[in-house]
GUFI-5571 format. One record per residue (C-alpha): y, z, x. Coordinates in nm, 2 decimals. Layout:
BEGIN
      yy      zz      xx
       Y       Z       X
...
! end
This chain:
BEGIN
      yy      zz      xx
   -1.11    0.52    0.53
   -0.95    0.23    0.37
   -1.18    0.29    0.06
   -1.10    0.64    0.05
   -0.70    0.57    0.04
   -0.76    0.26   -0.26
   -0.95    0.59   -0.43
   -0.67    0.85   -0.41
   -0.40    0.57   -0.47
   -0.63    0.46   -0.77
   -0.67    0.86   -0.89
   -0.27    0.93   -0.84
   -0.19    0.64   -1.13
   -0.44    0.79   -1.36
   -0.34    1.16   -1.39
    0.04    1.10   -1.53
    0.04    1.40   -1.78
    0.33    1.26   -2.09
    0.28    1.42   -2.42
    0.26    1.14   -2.70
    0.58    1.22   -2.98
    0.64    0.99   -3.30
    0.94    1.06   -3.48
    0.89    1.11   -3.81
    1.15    1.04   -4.11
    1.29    1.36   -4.27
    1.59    1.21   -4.46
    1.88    1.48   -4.36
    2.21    1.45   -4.22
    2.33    1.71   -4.04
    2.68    1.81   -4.24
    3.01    1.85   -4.04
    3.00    2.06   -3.80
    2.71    2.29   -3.92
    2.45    2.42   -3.68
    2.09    2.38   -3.66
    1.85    2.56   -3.44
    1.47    2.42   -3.43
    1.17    2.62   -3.25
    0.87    2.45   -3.24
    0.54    2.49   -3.08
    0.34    2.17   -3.02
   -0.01    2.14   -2.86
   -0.28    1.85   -2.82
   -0.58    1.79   -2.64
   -0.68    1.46   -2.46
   -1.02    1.38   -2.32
   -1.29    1.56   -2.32
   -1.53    1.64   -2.59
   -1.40    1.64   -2.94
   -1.30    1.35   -3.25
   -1.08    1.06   -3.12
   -1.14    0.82   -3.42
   -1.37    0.62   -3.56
   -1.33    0.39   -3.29
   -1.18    0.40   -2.95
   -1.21    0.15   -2.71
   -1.20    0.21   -2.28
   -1.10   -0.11   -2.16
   -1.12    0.01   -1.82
   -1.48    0.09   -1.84
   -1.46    0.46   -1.66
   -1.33    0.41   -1.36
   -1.31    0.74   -1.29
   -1.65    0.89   -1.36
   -1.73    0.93   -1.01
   -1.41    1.20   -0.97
   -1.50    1.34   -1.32
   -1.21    1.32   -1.46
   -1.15    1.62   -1.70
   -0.98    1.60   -2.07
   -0.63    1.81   -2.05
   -0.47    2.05   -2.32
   -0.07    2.03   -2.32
    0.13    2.30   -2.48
    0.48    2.22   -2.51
    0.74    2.51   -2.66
    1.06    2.40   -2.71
    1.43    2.42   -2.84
    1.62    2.22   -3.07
    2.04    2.28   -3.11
    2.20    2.04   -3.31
    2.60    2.03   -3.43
    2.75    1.81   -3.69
    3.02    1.59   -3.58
    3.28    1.41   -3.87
    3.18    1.06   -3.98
    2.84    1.14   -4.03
    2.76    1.19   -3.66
    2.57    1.45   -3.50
    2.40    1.51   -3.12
    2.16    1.76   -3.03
    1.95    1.85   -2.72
    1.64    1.93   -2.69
    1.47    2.19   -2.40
    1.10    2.17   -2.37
    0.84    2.36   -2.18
    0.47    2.16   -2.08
    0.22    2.40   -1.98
   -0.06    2.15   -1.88
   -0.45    2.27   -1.86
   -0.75    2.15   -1.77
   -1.07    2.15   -2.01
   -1.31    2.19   -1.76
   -1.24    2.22   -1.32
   -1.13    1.86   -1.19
   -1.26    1.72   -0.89
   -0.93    1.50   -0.81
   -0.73    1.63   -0.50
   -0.37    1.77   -0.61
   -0.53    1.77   -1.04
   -0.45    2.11   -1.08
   -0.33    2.34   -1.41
    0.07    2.32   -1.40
    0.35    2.53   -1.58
    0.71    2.40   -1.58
    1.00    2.28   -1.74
    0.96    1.92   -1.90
    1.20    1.65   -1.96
    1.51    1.77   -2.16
    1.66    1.52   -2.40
    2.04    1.49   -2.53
    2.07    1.25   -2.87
    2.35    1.12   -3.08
    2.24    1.05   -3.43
    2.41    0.89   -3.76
    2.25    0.91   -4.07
    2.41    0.91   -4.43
    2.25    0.89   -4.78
    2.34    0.60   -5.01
    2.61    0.62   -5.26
    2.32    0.68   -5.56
    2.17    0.98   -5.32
    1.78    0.77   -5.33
    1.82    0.59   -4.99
    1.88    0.75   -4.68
    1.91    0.52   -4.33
    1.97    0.73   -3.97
    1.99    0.57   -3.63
    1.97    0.80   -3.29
    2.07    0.68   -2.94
    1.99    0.92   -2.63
    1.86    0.98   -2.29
    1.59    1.22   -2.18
    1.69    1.34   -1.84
    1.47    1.39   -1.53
    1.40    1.75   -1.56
    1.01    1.77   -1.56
    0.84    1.90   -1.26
    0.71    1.57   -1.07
    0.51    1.69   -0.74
    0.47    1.36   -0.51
    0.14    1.19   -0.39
   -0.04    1.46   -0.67
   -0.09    1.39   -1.05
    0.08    1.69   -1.18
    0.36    1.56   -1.39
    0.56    1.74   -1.66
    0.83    1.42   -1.72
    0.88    1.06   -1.60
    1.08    1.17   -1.30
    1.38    0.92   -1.39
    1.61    0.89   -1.65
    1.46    0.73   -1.94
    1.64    0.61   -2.28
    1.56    0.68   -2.67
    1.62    0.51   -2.93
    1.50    0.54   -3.27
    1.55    0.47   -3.66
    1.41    0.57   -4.01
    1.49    0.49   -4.35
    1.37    0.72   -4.69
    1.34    0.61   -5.03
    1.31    0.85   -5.36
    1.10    0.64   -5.56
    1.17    0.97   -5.83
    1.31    1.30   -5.80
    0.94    1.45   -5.63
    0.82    1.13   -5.42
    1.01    0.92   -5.13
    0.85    0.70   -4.92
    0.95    0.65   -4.52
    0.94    0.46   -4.26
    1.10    0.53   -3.88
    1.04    0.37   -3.54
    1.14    0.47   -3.17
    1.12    0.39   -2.82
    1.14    0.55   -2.47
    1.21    0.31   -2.17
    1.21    0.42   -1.85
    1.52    0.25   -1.74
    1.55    0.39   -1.33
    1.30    0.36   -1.11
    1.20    0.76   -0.95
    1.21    0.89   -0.59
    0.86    0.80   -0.51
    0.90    0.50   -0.67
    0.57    0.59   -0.95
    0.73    0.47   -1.28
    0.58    0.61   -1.59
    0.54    0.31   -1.87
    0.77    0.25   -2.14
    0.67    0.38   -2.48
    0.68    0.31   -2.89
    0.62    0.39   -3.22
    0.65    0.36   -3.57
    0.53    0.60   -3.89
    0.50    0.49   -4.22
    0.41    0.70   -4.54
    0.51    0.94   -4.81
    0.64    1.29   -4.87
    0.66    1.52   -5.19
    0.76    1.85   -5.39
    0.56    2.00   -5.63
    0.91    1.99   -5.85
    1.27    1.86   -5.82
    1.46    2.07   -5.51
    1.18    2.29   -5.47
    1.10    2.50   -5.17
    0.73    2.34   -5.08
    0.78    1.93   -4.91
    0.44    1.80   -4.85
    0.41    1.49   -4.60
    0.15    1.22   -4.52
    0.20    0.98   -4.26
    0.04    0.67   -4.07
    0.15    0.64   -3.71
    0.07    0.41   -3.48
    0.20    0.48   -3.03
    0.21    0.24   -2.79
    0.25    0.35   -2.42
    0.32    0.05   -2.11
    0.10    0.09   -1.81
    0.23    0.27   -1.55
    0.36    0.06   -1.22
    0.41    0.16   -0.84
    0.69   -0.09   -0.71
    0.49   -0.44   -0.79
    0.11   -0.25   -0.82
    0.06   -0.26   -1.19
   -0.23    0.05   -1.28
   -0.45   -0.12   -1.54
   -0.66    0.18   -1.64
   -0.35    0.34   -1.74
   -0.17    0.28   -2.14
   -0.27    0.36   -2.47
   -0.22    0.22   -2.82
   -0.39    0.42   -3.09
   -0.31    0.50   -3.47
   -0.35    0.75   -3.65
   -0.27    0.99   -3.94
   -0.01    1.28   -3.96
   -0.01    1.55   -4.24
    0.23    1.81   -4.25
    0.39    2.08   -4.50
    0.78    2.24   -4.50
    0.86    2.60   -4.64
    1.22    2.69   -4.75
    1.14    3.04   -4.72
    1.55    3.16   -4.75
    1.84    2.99   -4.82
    2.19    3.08   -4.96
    2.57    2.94   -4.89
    2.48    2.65   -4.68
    2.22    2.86   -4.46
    1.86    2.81   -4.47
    1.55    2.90   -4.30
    1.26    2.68   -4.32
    0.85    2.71   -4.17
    0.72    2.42   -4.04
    0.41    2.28   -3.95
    0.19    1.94   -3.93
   -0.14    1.78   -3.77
   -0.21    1.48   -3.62
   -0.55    1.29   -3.54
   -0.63    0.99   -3.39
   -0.85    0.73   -3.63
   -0.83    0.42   -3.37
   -0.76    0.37   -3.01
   -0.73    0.17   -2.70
   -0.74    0.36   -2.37
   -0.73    0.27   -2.04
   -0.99    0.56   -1.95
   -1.16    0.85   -2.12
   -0.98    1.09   -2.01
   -0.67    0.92   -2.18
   -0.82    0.91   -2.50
   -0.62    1.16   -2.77
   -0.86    1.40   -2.99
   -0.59    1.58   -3.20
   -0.20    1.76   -3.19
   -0.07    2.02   -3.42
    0.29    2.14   -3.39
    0.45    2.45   -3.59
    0.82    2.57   -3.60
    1.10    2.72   -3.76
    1.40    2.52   -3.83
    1.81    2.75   -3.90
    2.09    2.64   -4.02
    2.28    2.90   -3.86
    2.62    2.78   -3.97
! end
């Protein structure tokens, strides 16, 4: 019985569900008190079958095979409002939606497929281009709030289940009127500690790389990036979960279409890929095998 119990407790720590997110540099500043409206649709799969790098390391040996743990794909829909404030300020919130599926049946008691709101965020930003127009620097300061759907004693989980913080900052260069190089980092803490006191490890990244237009203010922005995530393990009270964590790197492309714009309003497409090239997971199941998000960004006023 005892063995059974240090199996389920064991099984509980590695089935947290948090989708990975690096924040890339996009070198805008949202003007006074214009409105933005982003909708984006972001999916990756974990686990399983499929590419995760040309090397990724389980330093936690399996632990799980015995429960066959299964790989999961996450699809995450979600809303973006943003307002302008004076003095180069702006805040936006962000509502996301995790829809959470298994890639084959899992034999781990309370693993099932889940559906459900996922942690909202709420950010202030500053940002502001130098005075030659080539540099841009923006810093962003927020919370995300405890919103997921977090079912106790099971391993369905949509958010951390406590308030956790963000902060993050990026910097873009135009090296010439078609090329500007970037570079942004951000972290996620979980600062409180949830109801059933299972607190989801603090997270990190950075993203380094370069982004260009076929010509000078075109319509077409091309990006390339190298990012590199870090997640904490995950902790129960004073029980650290080793086989839980993950730092990997990898490479992000992605592409922006102006498809209209005219007296300050715009509408722009969207779209980028991710893939893992080198990892360190805790299990296989942890391990990332690619993302892909597409949206369409308004500025409705």
């Amino acid at each position: 019985m005892l063995a059974l119990m240090l199996l389920a407790t064991q099984a509980h720590a590695q089935a947290c569900i948090c989708s990975r997110n690096v924040a890339l540099p996009t070198g805008v500043a949202v003007r006074p008190w214009e409105g933005t409206f982003t909708v984006e649709y972001a999916v990756n799969q974990s686990g399983g079958e499929g590419w995760s790098g040309f090397s990724t390391v389980d330093r936690g040996g399996n632990s799980m095979a015995a429960m066959a743990m299964p790989g999961h794909l996450v699809q995450t829909p979600s809303l973006t409002a943003a307002l302008g404030l004076p003095a180069s300020f702006s805040v936006e919130a962000t509502l996301p939606w995790m829809d959470i599926r298994h890639l084959y049946p899992s034999e781990m008691p309370g693993d099932v497929d889940s559906s459900s709101l996922a942690d909202t965020t709420v950010l202030v930003r500053w940002g502001r281009p130098s005075k030659d127009k080539r540099t841009f620097f923006g810093v962003g300061a927020g919370v995300s709030l405890p919103t997921g759907k977090v079912v106790v004693d099971t391993p369905v989980r949509a958010g951390k289940g406590a308030v956790g913080g963000i902060v993050n900052v990026q910097v873009l260069r135009k090296v010439s009127p078609l090329v500007g190089v970037g570079l942004s980092a951000g972290a996620s803490p979980t600062i409180f500690e949830p109801v059933d006191r299972y607190r989801v490890g603090s997270s990190a990244s950075v993203a380094a790389g370069v982004r260009f237009t076929p010509r000078e203010n075109g319509r077409w922005m091309f990006s390339g990036y190298l990012i590199g995530q870090f997640r904490d393990k995950d902790r129960e009270e004073a029980l650290v979960y080793e086989h839980t964590g993950v730092l990997s790197a990898g490479v992000s492309l992605g592409a922006s279409w102006n498809v209209w714009a005219k007296d300050l309003r715009s509408v722009t497409l969207l779209a980028r890929g991710e893939v893992p090239l080198w990892q360190i997971v805790g299990d296989p199941w942890l391990a990332e095998n690619w993302g892909a998000t597409a949206g369409v960004n308004v500025v409705a006023f």
